[in-house]
Structure formats: structure tokens, C-alpha cells
N, C-alpha and C positions, 0 to 999 in steps of 0.2 A: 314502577315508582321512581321518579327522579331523586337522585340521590343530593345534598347538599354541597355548595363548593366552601373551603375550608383554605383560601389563599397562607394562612399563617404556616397550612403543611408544608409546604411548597418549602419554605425559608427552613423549615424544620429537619424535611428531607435528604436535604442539597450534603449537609456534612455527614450525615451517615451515608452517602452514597461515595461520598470524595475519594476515603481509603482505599472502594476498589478500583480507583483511575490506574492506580498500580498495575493490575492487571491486564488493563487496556493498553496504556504503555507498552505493557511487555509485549501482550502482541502485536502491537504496531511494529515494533523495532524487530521482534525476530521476522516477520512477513518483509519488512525494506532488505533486510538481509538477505533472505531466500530468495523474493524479487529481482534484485539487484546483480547476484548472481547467477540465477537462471538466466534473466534479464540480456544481460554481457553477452553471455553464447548464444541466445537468440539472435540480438542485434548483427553479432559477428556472422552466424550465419548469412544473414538479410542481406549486408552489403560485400559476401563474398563475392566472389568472379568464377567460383563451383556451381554453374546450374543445378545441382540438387542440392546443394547444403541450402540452396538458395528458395529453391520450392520447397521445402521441408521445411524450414525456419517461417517462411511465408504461410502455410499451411497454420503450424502449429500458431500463431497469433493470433490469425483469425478464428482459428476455433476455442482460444481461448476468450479471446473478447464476445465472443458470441455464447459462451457459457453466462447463465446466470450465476451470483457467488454460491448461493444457498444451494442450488444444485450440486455445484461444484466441491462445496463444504459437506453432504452427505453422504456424496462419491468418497468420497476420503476417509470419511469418517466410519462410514459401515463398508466399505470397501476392501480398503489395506487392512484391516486385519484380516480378512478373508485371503486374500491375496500373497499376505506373507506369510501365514499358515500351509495355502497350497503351496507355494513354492518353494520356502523356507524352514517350513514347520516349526516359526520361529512365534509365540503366541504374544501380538502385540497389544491387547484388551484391555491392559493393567495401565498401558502408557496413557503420560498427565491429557487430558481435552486439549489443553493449549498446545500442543504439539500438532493436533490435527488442524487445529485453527491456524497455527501459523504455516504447516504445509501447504494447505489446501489456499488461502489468500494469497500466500507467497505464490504459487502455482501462477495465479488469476495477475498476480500484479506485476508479474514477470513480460506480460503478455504488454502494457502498459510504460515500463521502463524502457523495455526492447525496442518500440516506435518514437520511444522522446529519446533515447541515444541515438537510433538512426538519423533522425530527421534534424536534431543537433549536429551530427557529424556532417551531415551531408550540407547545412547552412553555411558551412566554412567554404571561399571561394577557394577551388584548388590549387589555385595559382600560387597561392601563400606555400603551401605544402609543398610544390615544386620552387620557389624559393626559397624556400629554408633548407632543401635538401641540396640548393645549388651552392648553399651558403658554408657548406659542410657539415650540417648538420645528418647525423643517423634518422632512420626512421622512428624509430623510439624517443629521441629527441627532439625531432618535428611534432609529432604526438604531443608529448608531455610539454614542449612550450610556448609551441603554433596554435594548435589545434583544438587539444583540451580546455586551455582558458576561455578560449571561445565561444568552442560547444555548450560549454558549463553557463555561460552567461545565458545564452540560447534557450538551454532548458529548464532554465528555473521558474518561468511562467508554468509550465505542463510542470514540473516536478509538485511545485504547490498545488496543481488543481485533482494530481494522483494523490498526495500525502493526506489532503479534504478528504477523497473519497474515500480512501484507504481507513480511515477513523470513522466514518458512517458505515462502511463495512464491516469494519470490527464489534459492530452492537449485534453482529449474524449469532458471537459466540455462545450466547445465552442461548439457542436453540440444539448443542448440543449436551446441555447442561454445564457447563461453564459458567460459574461465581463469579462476571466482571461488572460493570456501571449497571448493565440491560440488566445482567441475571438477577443480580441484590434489587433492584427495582422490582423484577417481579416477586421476589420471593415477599418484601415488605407488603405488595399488595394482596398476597395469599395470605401473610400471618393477620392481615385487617379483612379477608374474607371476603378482599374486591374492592372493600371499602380505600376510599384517597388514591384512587388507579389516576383519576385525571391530573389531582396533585403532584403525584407522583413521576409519571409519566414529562407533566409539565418540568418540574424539576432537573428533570434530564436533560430534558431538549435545552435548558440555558444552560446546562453544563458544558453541552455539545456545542452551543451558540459562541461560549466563552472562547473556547476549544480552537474552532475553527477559524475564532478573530484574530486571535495569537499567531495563530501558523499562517492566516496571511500579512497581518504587519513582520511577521519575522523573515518573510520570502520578497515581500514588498524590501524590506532593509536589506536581503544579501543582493536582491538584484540591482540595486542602487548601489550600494557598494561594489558590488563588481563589475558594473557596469563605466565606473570611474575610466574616461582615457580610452575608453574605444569605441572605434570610429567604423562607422557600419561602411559595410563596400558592396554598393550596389551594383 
């Protein structure tokens, strides 16, 4: 039996869904954290001069990116406590959902940072780096004011098109019961017994449309602004 479409839910929806963006947030930003710092020592690996920090780091990316997240999310999720039990006997069952979510994503998006810091660093012509070190500059100090601002302009096309994905990822959390945009969406379509699921559903997806316009006008503005006054070298 076709069910009726009811466009007014939709408008209706949208702000009882808004307060859990909270939620989403939060795991966005703790999964950039985890990422970013896994991230780091991957990359560092990658472009070491240690043949095996070198294949190990190489290894570990590609079988990161080649995990699905949701895979990746139930490894985690029914995993580690099994894990920290045998090892640990420390019983983690009690700990918040979102902790697995942002483990498990951060894990996945480590894998993603780690090839936009590489292939950033490695777009800086070397030459720069060997003058700035002839210049008297440390190597820490070639970094932080050769190198870095560089890189950073570099990567902010791929940073934007991770921090996208990274927000469509984060709707995974509602599958291990986690109360964020996805989860409150379903639950409103259970307490209507199915009923307004397309409304509902719809709802979301402009949320998520909103969402994803922002973050690229906002990547669109810092790449523009820091793009000011430099001069590509080809």
C-alpha cells in the first residue's frame, strides 16, 4: 500500500533533528584528532629513509583505505572489548558508543591524512629547503616557515574533500546505537511505526546538503586566503 507524501513533515522534522548535530560535531572533531595524530606517524613513516618504517607505514594505509568504515566500526566496536578483557582484564562494555566511533573513524581517517601530509610535503620543490638551510636556518625552522605554509596551502583542496567525507561517515554511528542526526531520525520513524521515514529521511539529507555547502565555502575562503602571494614553482 503506498503510503502518502506529507512535504510539511519535512519543515517539521528538520529542528527536532538540529539539537543532535551536537553529537555529530563531537564526533567529527574527536575522529580529526585521532586521524590527525595517527595521521602524523603514518606519514612520517611513509617519507622516512628506514626501509621498513617505510613498508610498514605503506602497508598499514593501504589496508586502511581498503577497509570498508562500517567494517571497520564493528571491528572496534565488538572487538576491543573482547580484546581488552583478554589482555587487560580491564571490562570496557560500560564505555560511551561515541568513543568507539571516534576510535574506529579516526583509525580509517588516519589512513587519508597520512597521504594528504605526504603528498603536501613532498609538492614543496627541495630546493627551497636546501635554501633556507643555507640561509641559516635549523631544520625545524625551514619546516615551520618554508615548508609548512606551503604544504598547508597544498592540502587544503584534499583536506576539504576528507572533512566531506568524514561527515557522511559519521551517519555510520546510528548503527551501533548511537543517538546522533541518523540515530534520532530513526527512532522518530519508529515512534510513527514507519510512517514519514521518506519525510524524514528527506529532512536529513538537506541537513547534510546544508552541512557540506558550509564546509566547502569555508575551504573554498581559507584556500583563497592563504593562497594570497604565492607563487607556484614549477
Amino acid at each position: 500500500m503506498d503510503r502518502p507524501f506529507y512535504p510539511e513533515k519535512i519543515f517539521e522534522t528538520i529542528p527536532i533533528l538540529l539539537p543532535f548535530l551536537l553529537v555529530t560535531f563531537e564526533i567529527i572533531l574527536g575522529t580529526i584528532i585521532v586521524g590527525f595524530v595517527l595521521g602524523f606517524f603514518l606519514a612520517k613513516g611513509s617519507l622516512s629513509k628506514n626501509k621498513a618504517a617505510n613498508k610498514i607505514s605503506g602497508f598499514i594505509v593501504n589496508a586502511l583505505r581498503c577497509t570498508p568504515s562500517i567494517v571497520m566500526l564493528f571491528v572496534v566496536f565488538y572487538g576491543l572489548p573482547v580484546l581488552f578483557w583478554s589482555v587487560f582484564k580491564i571490562d570496557i562494555n560500560g564505555w560511551s558508543k561515541a568513543f568507539y566511533v571516534i576510535f574506529a573513524l579516526g583509525i580509517l581517517f588516519s589512513a587519508s591524512v597520512s597521504e594528504i601530509m605526504r603528498s603536501s610535503y613532498l609538492s614543496v620543490p627541495k630546493g627551497q629547503k636546501e635554501a633556507a638551510l643555507t640561509s641559516g636556518l635549523t631544520e625545524v625552522q625551514a619546516f615551520k616557515r618554508i615548508i609548512l605554509p606551503q604544504a598547508f596551502v597544498v592540502s587544503i583542496p584534499n583536506l576539504g574533500n576528507s572533512f566531506i567525507s568524514l561527515l557522511k561517515e559519521g551517519s555510520l554511528a546510528y548503527t551501533i546505537g548511537l543517538i546522533d542526526l541518523m540515530g534520532k531520525g530513526n527512532m522518530i520513524i519508529s515512534m510513527n511505526f514507519g510512517g514519514y521515514a521518506i519525510e524524514t529521511y528527506i529532512a536529513q539529507a538537506i541537513i547534510y546538503w546544508v552541512l557540506t555547502f558550509i564546509l566547502e565555502q569555508l575551504f573554498k575562503l581559507a584556500e583563497k586566503r592563504f593562497s594570497k602571494g604565492r607563487v607556484s614553482v614549477k
